[in-house]
N, C-alpha and C positions, 0 to 999 in steps of 0.2 A: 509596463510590466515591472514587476518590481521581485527580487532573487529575494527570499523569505529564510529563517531561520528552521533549519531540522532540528526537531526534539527527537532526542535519543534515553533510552533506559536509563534509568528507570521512572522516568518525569511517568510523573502519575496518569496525563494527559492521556499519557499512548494507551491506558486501559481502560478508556469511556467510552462507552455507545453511542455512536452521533445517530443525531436527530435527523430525519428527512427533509429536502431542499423544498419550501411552498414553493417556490415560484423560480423559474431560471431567468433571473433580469442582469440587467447590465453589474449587479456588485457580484455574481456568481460566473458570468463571462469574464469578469476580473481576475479574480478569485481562481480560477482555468487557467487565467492566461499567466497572474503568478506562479501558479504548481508548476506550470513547465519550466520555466525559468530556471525554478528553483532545481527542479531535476534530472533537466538536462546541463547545470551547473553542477552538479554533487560526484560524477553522471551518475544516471539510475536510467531507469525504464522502466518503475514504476513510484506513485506518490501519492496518500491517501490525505485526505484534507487534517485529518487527525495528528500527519506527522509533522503539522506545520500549526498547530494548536488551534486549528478551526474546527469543530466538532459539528460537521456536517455532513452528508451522506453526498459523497463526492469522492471520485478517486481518477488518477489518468495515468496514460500508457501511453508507450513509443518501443515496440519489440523491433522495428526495422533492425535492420544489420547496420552497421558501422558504413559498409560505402557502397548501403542503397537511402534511396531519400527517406527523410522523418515521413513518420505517420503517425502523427499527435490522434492519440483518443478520448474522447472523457466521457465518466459515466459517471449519470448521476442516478442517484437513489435505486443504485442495481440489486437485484437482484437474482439467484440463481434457480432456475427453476425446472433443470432437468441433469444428471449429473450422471457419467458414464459409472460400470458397474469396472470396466477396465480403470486400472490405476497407472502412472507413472511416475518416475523419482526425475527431479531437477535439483541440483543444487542449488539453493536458493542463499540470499542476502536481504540483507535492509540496510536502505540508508538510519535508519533509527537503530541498526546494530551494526555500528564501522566495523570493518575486516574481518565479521565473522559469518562463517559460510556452514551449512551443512546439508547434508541430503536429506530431502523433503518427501513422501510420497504423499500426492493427491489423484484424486477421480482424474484422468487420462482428457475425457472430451468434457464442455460444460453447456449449457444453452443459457444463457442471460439476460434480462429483460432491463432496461434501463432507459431514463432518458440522454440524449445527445445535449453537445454544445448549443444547441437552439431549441431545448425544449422538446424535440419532437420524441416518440415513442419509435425506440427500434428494440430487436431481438436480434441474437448473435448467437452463433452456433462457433465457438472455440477448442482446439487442440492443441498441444504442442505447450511451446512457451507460453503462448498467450492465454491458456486455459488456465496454466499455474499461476502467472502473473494477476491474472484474475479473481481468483481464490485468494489468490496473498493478499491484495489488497483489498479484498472485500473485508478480509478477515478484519483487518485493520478499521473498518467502519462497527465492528462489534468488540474492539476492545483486544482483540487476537494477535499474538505475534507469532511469526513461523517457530519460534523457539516453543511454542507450547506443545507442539509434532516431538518434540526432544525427549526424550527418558525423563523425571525427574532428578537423578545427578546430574547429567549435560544442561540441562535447564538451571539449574542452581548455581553448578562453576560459572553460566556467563552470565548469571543474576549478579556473582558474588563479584567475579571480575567489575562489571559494571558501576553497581555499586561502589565498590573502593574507588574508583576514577573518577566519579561525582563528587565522593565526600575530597578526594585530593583539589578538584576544581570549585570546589566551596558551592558543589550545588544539591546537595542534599546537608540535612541537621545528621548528627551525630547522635 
């Protein structure tokens, strides 16, 4: 396993559509076994293959609590396919947006269709944290960050913020 690099805002990366996974073989069991690494190092409890510049349709989760045991997830090429008409608000984050937080609403329950770490076909019936976290990162397989839920001023300050801290770190052109 190897701890991978987060891309953060405004690297162009984060807004592409990744492609669906042909085949789950041993470089996408890799690929799994890096994202966690990487995101149980950041911490997070959640990591879309996108935020590590692999534009694949692949994303994984760990919503355990803190001192119950890991429960590593990973979906690949999920998607959602029934979505409650109830809503709720989380506070939501990204590792691809350090220390900034804001209240999110999305659909309350989700059902998800996706493949597992071996390839097989499962469906998931989610609430709570893991519904939102689900959505978050899905979003992020279509190029979506939770900052798009934001007004356009709040989305623009943490554009502009961002922005400025690239060009100071010489990684965006002026």
């Amino acid at each position: 396993m190897t701890k991978r690099s987060i891309l953060t805002i405004p690297d162009a990366q984060l807004r592409e559509v990744c492609a669906p996974v042909e085949t789950v073989d041993a470089d996408i069991k890799a690929l799994a076994d890096d994202m966690f690494e990487t995101m149980y190092a950041a911490p997070g409890i959640g990591l879309a293959a996108s935020q590590i510049g692999v534009l694949k349709r692949l994303f994984v989760l760990d919503v355990a609590k803190e001192d119950a045991p890991k429960d590593p997830m990973v979906f690949i090429n999920p998607k959602i396919v029934w979505s409650s008409e109830d809503t709720s608000v989380y506070q939501e984050g990204c590792l691809s947006i350090p220390d900034y937080y804001e209240d999110i609403e999305r659909p309350a329950k989700v059902r998800v269709q996706f493949l597992n770490r071996d390839g097989a076909e499962q469906e998931m019936e989610a609430d709570g944290l893991l519904a939102t976290c689900i959505q978050h990162e899905l979003d992020h397989l279509y190029g979506r960050l939770f900052i798009d839920y934001l007004s356009k001023l709040k989305r623009d300050r943490v554009m502009k913020k961002f922005n400025k801290l690239a060009k100071l770190n010489g990684k965006l052109a002026s």
